[in-house]
N, C-alpha and C positions, 0 to 999 in steps of 0.2 A: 575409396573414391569419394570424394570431395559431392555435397550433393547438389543438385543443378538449382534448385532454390533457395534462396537465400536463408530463408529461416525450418527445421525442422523440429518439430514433435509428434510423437509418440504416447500412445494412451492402449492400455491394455484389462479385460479383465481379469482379475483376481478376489477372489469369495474373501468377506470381511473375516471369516473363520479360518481363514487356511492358517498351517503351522508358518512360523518363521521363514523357514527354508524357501517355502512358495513363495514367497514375498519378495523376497533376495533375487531367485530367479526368474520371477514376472520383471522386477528394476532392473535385472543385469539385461535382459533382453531388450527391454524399452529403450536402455539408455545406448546401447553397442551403437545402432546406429547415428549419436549423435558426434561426428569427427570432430564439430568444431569447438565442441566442448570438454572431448578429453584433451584436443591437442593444449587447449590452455591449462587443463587439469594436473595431465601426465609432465608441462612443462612446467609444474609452478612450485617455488619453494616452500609459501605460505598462501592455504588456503584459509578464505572464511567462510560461516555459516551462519545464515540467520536461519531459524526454523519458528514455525508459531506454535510454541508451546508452553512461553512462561503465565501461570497462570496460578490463581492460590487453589491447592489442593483438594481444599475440601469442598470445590465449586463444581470439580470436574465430572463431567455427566459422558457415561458408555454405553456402547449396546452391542451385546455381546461378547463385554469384555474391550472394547475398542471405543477408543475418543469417540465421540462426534462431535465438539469444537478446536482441537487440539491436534497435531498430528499423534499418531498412536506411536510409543516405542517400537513396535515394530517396523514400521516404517524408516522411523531414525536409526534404529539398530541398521538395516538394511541398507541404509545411505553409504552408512562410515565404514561400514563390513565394505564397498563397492568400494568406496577410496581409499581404504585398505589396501586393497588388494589390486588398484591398479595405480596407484601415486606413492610417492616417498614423499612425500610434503608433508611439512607441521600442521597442521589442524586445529581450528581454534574456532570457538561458537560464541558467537557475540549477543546480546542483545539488554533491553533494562528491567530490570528489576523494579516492579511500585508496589512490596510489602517489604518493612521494614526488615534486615537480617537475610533479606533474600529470599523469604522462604518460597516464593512464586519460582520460584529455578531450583525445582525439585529432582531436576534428573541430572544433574550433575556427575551423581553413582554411572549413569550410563554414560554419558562422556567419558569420564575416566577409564570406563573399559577399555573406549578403543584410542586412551592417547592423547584426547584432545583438551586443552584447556578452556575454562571456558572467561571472557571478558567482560565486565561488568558495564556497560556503554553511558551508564550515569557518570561512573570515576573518572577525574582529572588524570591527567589532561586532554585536553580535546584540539583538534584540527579542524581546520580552514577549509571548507569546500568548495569550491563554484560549478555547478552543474555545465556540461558541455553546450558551448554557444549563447551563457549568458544568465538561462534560468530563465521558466517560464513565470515562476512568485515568485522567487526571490533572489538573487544574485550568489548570496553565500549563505551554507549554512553552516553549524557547528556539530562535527560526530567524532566517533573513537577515531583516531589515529591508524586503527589497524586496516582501514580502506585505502589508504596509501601507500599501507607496505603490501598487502594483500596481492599475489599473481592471480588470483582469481578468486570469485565470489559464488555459492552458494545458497539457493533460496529453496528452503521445504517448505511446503503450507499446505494448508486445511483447504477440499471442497467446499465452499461453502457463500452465503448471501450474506446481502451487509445492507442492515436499513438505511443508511445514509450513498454506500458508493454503490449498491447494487451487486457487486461482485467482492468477496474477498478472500485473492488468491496470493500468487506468489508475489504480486508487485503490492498489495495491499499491507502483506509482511513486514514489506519495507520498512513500516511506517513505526516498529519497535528498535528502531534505531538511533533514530534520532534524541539525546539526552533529556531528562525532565530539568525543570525547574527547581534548586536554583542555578544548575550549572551552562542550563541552555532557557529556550519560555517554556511557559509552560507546555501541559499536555494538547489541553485546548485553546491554543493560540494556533495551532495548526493544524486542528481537527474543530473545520468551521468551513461554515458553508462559505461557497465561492472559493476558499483558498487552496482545500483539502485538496482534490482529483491534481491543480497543479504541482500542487508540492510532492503527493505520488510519482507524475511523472517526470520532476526534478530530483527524486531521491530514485529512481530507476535509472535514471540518464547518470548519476555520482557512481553509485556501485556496481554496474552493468553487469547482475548475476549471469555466467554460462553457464551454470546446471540450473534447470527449474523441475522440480519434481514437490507433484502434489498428490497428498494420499485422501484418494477418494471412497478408501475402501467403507468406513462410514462418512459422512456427510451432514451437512445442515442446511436448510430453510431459513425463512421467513426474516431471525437478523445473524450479528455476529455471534453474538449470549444472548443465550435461554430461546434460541430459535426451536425448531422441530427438526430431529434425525430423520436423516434418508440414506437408507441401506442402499450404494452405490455399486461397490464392487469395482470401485475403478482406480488404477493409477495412471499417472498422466504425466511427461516427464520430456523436456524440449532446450533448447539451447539459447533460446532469450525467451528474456522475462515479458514480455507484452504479448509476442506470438504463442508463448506455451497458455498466455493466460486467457486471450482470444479462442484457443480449440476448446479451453477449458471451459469457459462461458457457451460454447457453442454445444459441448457435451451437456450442460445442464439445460438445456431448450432456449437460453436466451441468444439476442444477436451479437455480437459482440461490436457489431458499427451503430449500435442504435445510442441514441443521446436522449439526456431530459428533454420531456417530462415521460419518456417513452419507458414502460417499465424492463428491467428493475431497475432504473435509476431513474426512479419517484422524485428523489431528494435532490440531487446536485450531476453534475458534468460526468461524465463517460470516462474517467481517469484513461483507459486506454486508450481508447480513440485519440485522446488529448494528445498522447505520448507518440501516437502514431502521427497524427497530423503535424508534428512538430519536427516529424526524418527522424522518429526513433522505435524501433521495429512498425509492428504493423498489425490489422486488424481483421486485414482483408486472406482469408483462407486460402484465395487462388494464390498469393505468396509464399504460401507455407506449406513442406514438403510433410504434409501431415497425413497419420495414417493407424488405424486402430481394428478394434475386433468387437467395438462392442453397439451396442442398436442402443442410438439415441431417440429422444435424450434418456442420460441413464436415470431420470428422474424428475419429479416436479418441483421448481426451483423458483423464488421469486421474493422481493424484498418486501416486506410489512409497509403498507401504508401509516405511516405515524400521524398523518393531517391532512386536512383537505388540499387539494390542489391550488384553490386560490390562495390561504397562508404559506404554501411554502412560495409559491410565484413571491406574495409581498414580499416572502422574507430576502430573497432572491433579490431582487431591485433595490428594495431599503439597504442590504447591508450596501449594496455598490453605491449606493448614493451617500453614505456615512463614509466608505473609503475614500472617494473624490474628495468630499467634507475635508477631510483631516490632510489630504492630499494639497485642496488651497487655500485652509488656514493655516497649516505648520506651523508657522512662523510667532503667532499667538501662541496653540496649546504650546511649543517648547518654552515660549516664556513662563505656563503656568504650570506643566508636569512633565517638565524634563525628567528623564531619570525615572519615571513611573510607568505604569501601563493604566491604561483607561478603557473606559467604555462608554463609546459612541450611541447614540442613540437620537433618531430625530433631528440631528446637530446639537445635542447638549450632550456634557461626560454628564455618565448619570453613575457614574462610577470610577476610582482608580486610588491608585498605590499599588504595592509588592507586588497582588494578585488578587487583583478585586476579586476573579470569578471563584478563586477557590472555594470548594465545597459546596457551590452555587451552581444552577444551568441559566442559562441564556434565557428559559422561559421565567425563572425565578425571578431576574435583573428586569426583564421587559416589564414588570408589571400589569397595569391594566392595557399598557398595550399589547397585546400577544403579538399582531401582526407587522410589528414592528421589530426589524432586527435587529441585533445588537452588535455592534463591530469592535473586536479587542485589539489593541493595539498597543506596544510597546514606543512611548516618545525617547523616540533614542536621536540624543543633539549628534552623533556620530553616524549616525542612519548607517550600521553594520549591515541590513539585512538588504537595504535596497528594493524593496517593495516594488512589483511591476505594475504601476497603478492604470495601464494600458486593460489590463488583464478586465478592470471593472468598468472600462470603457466598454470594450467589445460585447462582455457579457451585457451592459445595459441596454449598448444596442439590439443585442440579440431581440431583449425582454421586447422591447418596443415595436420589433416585429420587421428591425431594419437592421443590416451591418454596414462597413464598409463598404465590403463586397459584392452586396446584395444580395445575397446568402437567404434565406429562410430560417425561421428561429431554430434554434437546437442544433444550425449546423454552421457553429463559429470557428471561422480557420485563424487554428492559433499559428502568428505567427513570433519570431525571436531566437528561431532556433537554427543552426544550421543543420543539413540530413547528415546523417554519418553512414 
């Protein structure tokens, strides 16, 4: 039976020590009732998987034998054991690699057990995306090819907080898809304040995971790395990616419609709400056929204040003011760094070629102005990406304590999208 709300998840306990087996049958249970995700599952030739797990080896930190940044093998054992045994579909695990040789895509050995190959998302060649309805940043982006042939998509992820987006779960995943530098931009060209939560919810709306399963059996705090373990006990497992990841912020005590500067999202926009407000899934729990065994929250959860609240404001306004900048002089910088990437700052490049920022941060490049943001940008005379420079209107309006709409700060309706 088809179930009468549009989106459904499931969230269960199971002890971060149980064998194997329990774990299997805590997910086959959670996932049975999700229909509208096996029907794409059970239908599909070529499944993919992003999972967050590529990571260098000797970084990774357990307790009790079990991740806590990382999903645990168990968990992924668990996965592909379930689509196994209920798909005939090729299975393939995608994502990129940032240590030389690979060596961060350490479980490969597990892949291979059950069949799957796994896809390198750095290696050529790459395809053409356009997010559904336009793109909230950006019009197009560049990723593996295998999201095109793909019947259906796949997202594992880790419980856990993220000092800059506040939450980072299955949609947050996402964001090891997309190729490094130099076959796409760099890494932080779109892991930057004001752009990040959009391009989230423009990389959610491209590959519209229907399994989302996040293993909470351990857990994390404070940020993404080197935060603090929380023994959770929990798995969590739903049929789109923004409502599984809504119960999921809702299981760790936070709200899942709250917005900056409201915590945990200290730092920047509400990536889900974003994605919700734009007609793509949703935030709000009274839509979701959601349902579980465990007494929340299963934990105390909450993202690291990195700065005061007035530098991250300035930083918040000045980058938007440096985007419009380059937005109505164009026409100059392409005269003088076509073909480069720069860095904005104040209205002067205080920086550019290949990749000014590498090996550098943003507080580096500011100099003595800290409070001053730094905006990176690729001058591209072909403007591939198409930039929604709408996106730093609205936000500035927010800052200013006025929108279009008359909205209230922190509560910017994005629009550009159509609902689906």
């Amino acid at each position: 039976m088809q179930p009468s709300k549009p989106f459904a998840v499931r969230a269960a306990h199971c002890d971060h020590r149980a064998p194997e087996d329990t774990v299997f049958r805590t997910l086959e249970r959670i996932t049975a009732p999700l229909s509208r995700s096996w029907a794409r599952l059970e239908a599909a030739r070529l499944i993919a998987i992003k999972v967050n797990l590529v990571y260098s080896p000797d970084q990774i930190r357990c307790v009790n034998g079990r991740r806590q940044e990382l999903v645990d093998d168990v968990v992924l054992r668990s996965a592909l054991r379930l689509l196994r045994q209920r798909t005939t579909a090729r299975i393939v695990c995608s994502d990129t690699s940032q240590l030389a040789g690979g060596g961060d895509v350490f479980f490969k050995p597990l892949l291979r057990e059950f069949g799957v190959d796994y896809i390198e998302c750095n290696d050529p060649p790459f395809a053409v995306y356009e997010p559904p309805g336009g793109g909230l940043m950006f019009r197009r982006y560049r990723l593996n090819p295998v999201f095109k042939q793909a019947d259906a998509v796949v997202s594992i992820a880790t419980l856990k907080t993220h000092a800059f987006m506040g939450v980072t779960l299955c949609t947050k995943n996402l964001f090891g898809l997309p190729p490094i530098n130099p076959g796409n931009r760099p890494r932080t060209y779109f892991h930057h304040v004001i752009r990040l939560p959009f391009v989230l919810a423009d990389l959610a709306r491209i590959v519209q995971p229907c399994l989302n399963v996040i293993d909470g059996l351990v857990a994390q705090t404070r940020r993404e790395w080197g935060g603090d373990a929380r023994i959770t006990n929990t798995l969590v497992a739903g049929d789109h990616v923004i409502a599984t990841d809504a119960c999921a912020a809702t299981l760790m005590g936070n709200d899942p419609q709250a917005d900056w500067p409201r915590p945990p999202f200290r730092r920047d926009r509400n990536h889900l709400r974003i994605a919700a407000e734009s007609g793509f899934g949703t935030v709000d729990l009274g839509a979701i056929d959601f349902q579980h065994d465990l007494r929340a929250p299963v934990g105390e959860f909450d993202s690291e204040k990195t700065d005061p609240d007035e530098t991250v404001e300035s930083w918040r306004r000045t980058m938007c003011e440096q985007a419009l900048f380059y937005r109505d002089h164009r026409e100059r910088l392409l005269r003088d760094y076509a073909g480069q990437y720069i860095c904005l700052q104040a209205g002067h490049v205080i920086a550019h070629g290949a990749d000014p920022i590498h090996g550098m941060t943003r507080r580096d490049l500011a100099g003595a102005h800290k409070e001053q943001a730094v905006w990176f940008k690729y001058v591209d005379p072909d403007d591939f990406e198409d930039e929604r420079f709408e996106v730093y209107e609205r936000e500035l309006a927010a800052l200013a304590g006025r929108s279009s709409d008359g909205r209230p700060r922190g509560s910017v309706r994005v629009c550009g999208c159509a609902s689906e």
